[in-house]
SEKEBA-858592 format. One record per residue (C-alpha): residue number from 0; x, y, z. Coordinates in steps of 0.2 Angstrom, whole numbers, plus 5000, padded with zeros to 4 digits. Example, Ala and Ser with C-alpha at 12.3 -4.5 7.8 and 13.67 -1.06 7.14 Angstrom:
# SEKEBA-858592
+-----+------+------+------+
: num :   px :   py :   pz :
+-----+------+------+------+
:   0 : 5062 : 4978 : 5039 :
:   1 : 5068 : 4995 : 5036 :
+-----+------+------+------+
***
This chain:
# SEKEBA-858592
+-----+------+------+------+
: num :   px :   py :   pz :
+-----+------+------+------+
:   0 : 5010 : 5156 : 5108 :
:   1 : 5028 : 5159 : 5113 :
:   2 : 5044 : 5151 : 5109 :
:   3 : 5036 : 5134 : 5109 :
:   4 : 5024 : 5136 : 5097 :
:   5 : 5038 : 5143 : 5083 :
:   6 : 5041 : 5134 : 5067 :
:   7 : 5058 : 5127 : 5066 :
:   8 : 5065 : 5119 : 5050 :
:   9 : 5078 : 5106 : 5050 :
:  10 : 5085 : 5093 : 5035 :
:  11 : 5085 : 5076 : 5042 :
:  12 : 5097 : 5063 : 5036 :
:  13 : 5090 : 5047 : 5034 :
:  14 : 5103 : 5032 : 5035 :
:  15 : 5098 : 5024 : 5016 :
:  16 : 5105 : 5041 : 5010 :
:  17 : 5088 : 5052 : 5006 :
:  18 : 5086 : 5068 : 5017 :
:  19 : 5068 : 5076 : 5020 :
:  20 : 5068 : 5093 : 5022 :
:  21 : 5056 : 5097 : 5039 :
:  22 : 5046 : 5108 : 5049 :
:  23 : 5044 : 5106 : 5068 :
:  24 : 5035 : 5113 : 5083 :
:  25 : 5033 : 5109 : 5101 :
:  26 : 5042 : 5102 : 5112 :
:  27 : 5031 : 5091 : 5124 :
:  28 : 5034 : 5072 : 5128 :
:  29 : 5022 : 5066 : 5116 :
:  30 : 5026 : 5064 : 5100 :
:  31 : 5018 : 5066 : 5083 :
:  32 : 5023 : 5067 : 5064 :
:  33 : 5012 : 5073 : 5053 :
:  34 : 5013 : 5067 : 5031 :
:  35 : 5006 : 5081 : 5017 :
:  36 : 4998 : 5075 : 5001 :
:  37 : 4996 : 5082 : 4983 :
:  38 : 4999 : 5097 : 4978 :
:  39 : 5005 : 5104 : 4994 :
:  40 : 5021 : 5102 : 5007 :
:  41 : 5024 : 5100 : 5026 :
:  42 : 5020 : 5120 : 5028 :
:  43 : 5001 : 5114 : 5026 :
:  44 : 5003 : 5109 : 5045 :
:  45 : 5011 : 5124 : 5053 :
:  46 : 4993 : 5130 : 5059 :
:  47 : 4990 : 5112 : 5068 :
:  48 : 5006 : 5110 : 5075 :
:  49 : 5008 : 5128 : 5082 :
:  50 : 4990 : 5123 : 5089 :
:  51 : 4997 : 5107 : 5096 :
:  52 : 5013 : 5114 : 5100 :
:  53 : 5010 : 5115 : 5120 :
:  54 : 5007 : 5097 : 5123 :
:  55 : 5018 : 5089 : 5108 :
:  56 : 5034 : 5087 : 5099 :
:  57 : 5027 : 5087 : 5081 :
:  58 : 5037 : 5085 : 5064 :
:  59 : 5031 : 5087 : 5046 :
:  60 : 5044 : 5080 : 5034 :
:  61 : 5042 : 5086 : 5015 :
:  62 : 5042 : 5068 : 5007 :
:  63 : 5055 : 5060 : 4995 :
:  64 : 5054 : 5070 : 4980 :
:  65 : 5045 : 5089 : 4986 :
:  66 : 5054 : 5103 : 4989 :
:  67 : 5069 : 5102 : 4999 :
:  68 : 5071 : 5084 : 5000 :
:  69 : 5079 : 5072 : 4990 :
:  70 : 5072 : 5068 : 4973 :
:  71 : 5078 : 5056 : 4964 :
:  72 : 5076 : 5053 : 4944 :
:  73 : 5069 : 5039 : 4941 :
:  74 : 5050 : 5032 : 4943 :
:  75 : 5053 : 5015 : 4953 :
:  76 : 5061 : 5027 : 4968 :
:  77 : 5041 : 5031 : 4968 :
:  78 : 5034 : 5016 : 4974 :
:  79 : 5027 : 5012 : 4989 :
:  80 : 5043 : 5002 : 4998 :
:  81 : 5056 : 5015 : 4997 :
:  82 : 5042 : 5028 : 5000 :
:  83 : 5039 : 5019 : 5017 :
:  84 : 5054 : 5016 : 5021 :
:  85 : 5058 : 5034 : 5022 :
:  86 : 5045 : 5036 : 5033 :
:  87 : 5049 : 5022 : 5045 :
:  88 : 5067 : 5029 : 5045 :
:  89 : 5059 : 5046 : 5050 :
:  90 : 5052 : 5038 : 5064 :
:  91 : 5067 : 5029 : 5072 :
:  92 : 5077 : 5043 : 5071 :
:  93 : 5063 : 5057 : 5079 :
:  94 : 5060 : 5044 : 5092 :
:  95 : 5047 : 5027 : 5088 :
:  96 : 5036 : 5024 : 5094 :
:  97 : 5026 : 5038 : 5089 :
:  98 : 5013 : 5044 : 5100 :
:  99 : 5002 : 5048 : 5083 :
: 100 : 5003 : 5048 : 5067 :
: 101 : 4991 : 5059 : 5055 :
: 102 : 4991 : 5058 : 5037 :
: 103 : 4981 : 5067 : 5024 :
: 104 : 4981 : 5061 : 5007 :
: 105 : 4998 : 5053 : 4997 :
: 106 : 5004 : 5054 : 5015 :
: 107 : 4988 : 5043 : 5021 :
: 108 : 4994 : 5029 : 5007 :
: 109 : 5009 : 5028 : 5016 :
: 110 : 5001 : 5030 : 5033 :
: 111 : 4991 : 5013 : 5029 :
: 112 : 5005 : 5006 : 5021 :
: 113 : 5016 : 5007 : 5036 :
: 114 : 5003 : 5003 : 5049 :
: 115 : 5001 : 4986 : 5041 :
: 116 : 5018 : 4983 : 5040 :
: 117 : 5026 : 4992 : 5056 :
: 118 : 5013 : 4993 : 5066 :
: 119 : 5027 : 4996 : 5080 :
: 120 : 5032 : 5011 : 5077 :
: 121 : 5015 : 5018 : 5079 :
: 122 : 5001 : 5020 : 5093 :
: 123 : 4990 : 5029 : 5086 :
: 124 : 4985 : 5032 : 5068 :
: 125 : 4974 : 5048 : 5061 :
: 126 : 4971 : 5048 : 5042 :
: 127 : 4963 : 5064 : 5034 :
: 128 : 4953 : 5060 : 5016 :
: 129 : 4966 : 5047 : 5012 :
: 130 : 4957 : 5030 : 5006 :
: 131 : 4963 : 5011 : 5014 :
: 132 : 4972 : 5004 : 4997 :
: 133 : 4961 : 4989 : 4996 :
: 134 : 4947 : 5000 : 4998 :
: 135 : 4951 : 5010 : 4983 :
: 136 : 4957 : 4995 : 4972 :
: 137 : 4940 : 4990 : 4974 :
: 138 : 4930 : 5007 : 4972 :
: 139 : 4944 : 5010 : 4954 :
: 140 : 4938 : 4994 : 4949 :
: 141 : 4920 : 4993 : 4950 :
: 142 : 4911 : 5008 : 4955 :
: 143 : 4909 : 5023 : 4939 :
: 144 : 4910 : 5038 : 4951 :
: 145 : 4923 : 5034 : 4960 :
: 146 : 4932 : 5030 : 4941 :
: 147 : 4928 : 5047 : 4937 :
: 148 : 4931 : 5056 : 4952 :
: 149 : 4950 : 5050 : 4948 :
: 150 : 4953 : 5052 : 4931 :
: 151 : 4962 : 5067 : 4934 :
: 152 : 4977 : 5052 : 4940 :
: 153 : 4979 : 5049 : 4923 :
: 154 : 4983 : 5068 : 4916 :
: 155 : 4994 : 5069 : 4931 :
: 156 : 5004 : 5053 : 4924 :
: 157 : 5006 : 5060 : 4908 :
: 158 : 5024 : 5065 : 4900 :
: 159 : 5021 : 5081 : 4898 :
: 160 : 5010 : 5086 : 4915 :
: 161 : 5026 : 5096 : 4922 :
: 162 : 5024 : 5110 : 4910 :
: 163 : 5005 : 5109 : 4909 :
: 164 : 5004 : 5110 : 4927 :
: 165 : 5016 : 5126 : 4927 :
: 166 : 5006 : 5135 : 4913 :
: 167 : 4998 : 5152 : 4914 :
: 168 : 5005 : 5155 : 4931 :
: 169 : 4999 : 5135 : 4938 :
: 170 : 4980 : 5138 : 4935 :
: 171 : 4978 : 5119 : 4933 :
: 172 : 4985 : 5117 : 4950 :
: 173 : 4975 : 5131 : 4958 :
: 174 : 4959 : 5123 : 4951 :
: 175 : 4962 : 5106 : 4963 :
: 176 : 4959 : 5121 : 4977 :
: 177 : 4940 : 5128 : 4970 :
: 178 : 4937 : 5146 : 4977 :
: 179 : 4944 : 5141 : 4995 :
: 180 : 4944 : 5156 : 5006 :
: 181 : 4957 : 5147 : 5016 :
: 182 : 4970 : 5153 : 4999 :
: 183 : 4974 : 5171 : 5006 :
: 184 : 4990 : 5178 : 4994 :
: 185 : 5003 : 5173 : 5010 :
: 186 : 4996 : 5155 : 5008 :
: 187 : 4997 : 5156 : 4989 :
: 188 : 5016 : 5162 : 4989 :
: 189 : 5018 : 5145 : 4999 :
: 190 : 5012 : 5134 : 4986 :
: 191 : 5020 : 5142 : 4973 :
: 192 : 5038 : 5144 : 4982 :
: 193 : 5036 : 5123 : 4981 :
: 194 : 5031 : 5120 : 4965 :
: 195 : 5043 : 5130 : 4958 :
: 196 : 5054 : 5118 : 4967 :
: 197 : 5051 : 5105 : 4955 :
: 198 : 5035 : 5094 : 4952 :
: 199 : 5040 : 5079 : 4944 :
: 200 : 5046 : 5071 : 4962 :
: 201 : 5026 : 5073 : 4965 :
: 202 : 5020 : 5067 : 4950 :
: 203 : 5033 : 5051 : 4950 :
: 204 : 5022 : 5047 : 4965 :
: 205 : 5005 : 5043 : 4951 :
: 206 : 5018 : 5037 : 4939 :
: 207 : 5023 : 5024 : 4950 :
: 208 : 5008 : 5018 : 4958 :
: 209 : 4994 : 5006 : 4949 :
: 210 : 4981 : 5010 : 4959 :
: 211 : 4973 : 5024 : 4949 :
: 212 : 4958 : 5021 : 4933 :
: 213 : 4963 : 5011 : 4923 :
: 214 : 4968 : 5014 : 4904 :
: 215 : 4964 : 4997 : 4896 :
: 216 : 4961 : 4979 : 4898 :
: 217 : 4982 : 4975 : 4902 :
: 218 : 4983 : 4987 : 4916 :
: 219 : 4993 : 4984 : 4929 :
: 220 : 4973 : 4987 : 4941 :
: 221 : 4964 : 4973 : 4935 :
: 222 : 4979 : 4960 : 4939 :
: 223 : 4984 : 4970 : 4957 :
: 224 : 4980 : 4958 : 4972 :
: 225 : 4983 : 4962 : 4991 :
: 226 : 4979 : 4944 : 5002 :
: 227 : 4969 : 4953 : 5017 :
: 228 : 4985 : 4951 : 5029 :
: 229 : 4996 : 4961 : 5020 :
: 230 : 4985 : 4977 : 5021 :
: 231 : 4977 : 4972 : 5038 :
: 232 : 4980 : 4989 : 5050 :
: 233 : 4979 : 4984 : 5067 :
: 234 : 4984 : 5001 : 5075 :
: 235 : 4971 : 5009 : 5082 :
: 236 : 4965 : 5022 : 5068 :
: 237 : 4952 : 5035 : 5068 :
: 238 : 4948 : 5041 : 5052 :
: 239 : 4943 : 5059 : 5049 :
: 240 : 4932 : 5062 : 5032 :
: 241 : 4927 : 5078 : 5024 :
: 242 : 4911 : 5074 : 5015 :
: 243 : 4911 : 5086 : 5001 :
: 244 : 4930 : 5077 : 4995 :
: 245 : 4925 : 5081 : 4977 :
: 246 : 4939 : 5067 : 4970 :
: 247 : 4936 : 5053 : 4986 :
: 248 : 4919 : 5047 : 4987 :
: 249 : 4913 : 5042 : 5003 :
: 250 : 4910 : 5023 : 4995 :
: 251 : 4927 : 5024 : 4999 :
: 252 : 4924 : 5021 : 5019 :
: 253 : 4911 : 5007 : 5017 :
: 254 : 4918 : 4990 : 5021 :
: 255 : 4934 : 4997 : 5030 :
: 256 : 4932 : 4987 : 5045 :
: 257 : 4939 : 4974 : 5037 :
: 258 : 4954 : 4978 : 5037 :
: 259 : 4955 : 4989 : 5051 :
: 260 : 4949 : 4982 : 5066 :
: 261 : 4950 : 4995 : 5079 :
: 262 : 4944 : 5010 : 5068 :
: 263 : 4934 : 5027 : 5073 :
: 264 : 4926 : 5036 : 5059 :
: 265 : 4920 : 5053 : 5060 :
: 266 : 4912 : 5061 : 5043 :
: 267 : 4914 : 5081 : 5043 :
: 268 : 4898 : 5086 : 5031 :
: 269 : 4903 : 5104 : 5026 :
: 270 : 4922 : 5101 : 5025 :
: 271 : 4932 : 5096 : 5007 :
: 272 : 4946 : 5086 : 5005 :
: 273 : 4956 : 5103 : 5011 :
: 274 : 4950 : 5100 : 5027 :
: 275 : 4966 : 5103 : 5035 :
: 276 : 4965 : 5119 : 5028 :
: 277 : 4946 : 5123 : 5032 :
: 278 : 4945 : 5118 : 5050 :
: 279 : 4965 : 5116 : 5058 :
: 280 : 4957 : 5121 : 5076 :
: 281 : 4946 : 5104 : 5073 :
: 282 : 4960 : 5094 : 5066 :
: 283 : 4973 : 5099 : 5080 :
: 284 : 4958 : 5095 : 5093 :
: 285 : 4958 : 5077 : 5085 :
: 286 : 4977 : 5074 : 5088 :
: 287 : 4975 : 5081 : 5104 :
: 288 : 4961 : 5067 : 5110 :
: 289 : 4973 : 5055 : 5102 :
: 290 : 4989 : 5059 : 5117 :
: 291 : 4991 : 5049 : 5130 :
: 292 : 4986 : 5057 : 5145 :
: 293 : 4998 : 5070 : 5155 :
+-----+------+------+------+
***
């Protein structure tokens, strides 16, 4: 792919003091920032944006608290307003508005967040297996599987998940995967150069949210509200959604017009939650419908 398609890495200094540690590609007029989730790192996007890399300048940013970028110590640093802010400051300083924006999981919660609240800096919005928050608050609330399906949030919140995570070689960790085929030993050494980084700026970020099962009657769950306009998204969004997501069931999608007006959902029936992984050719190609034309 040449020159243009070569993964540059750059720290980038963001004026409220955090840095991000980043990963870029491309260097078209067009611009898009892709967002990682749990447990993985901006590296998950090299495939896409080297696929993407002729038609667009693209940026993954490790998020407040992964390898590379700043991690602060305590919990509250977690929640969602300084998480989005970083990610608004990203965007001013690569260049708002952004052409695209694509978020896969803990990336997608901030995605929504900051589509409701900055729909400006955004044209286009492509979450990846990453529920609407008022969504999930309802499906944590009242729907059993979905409860289920998320009770791992709870171990993952627990004082002691660092060094359960890290034992016998991070087999815990390797178990979100399945048997992927997509885990070759070059992709392997990746996840495990970042978790050896540190985990507990990724686990602050289900220490510090409410929206996960909740663990009695006071929980934080039952009292959350969010009035209708505060988690409105009215940038366009297409949703991509891989059907065999094992810990996001698709009850998540049902009802989300409501608070995302212009909204395109496409269901992928043999992909997983690690569908960027399974199928980058398919999500570069989605992006790529999402440009504005030459």
């Amino acid at each position: 792919m040449g020159a243009v398609g070569v993964i540059r890495r750059f720290d980038l200094a963001l004026p409220h003091g955090i840095t991000l540690a980043c990963r870029a590609a491309g260097a078209g007029r067009a611009r898009v920032m892709l967002l990682h989730g749990f447990p993985e790192a901006a590296f998950v996007w090299d495939d896409v944006m080297q696929r993407l890399a002729p038609l667009a300048a693209c940026v993954a940013p490790n998020l407040r608290g992964y390898a590379g970028s700043s991690a602060p110590a305590d919990v509250a640093s977690y929640r969602a307003r300084p998480l989005v802010a970083d990610i608004a400051a990203a965007i001013e300083a690569v260049g708002a508005p952004l052409d695209v924006l694509v978020a896969h999981d803990w990336g997608g919660a901030l995605a929504w967040a900051l589509a409701a609240q900055r729909p400006e800096l955004i044209r286009q919005l492509l979450i990846i297996n990453s529920p609407h928050p008022a969504a999930f608050l309802r499906e944590l609330r009242a729907n059993p599987a979905q409860q289920a399906a998320s009770a791992y949030m709870n171990f993952l919140c627990r004082p002691a998940a660092e060094a359960l995570l890290a034992e016998r070689g991070y087999a815990r960790l390797w178990r979100f995967f399945g048997t992927a085929a997509w885990l070759t030993p070059a992709v392997r050494e990746q996840f495990e150069a970042a978790w050896q980084s540190g985990l507990t700026g990724p686990l602050n970020y289900y220490r510090a949210s409410p929206l996960k099962p909740a663990s009695g009657l006071g929980d934080p769950l039952h009292s959350l509200v969010w009035p209708d306009e505060t988690v409105t998204v009215r940038v366009p969004t297409t949703v991509l959604w891989g059907d065999q997501d094992q810990a996001l069931l698709p009850g998540l999608l049902d009802g989300l017009q409501r608070w995302v007006p212009t909204l395109d959902v496409e269901h992928v029936p043999e992909a997983s939650h690690w569908i960027v992984h399974e199928q980058p050719a398919l999500v570069a190609d989605r992006v790529e419908r999402l440009l504005p034309p030459a």
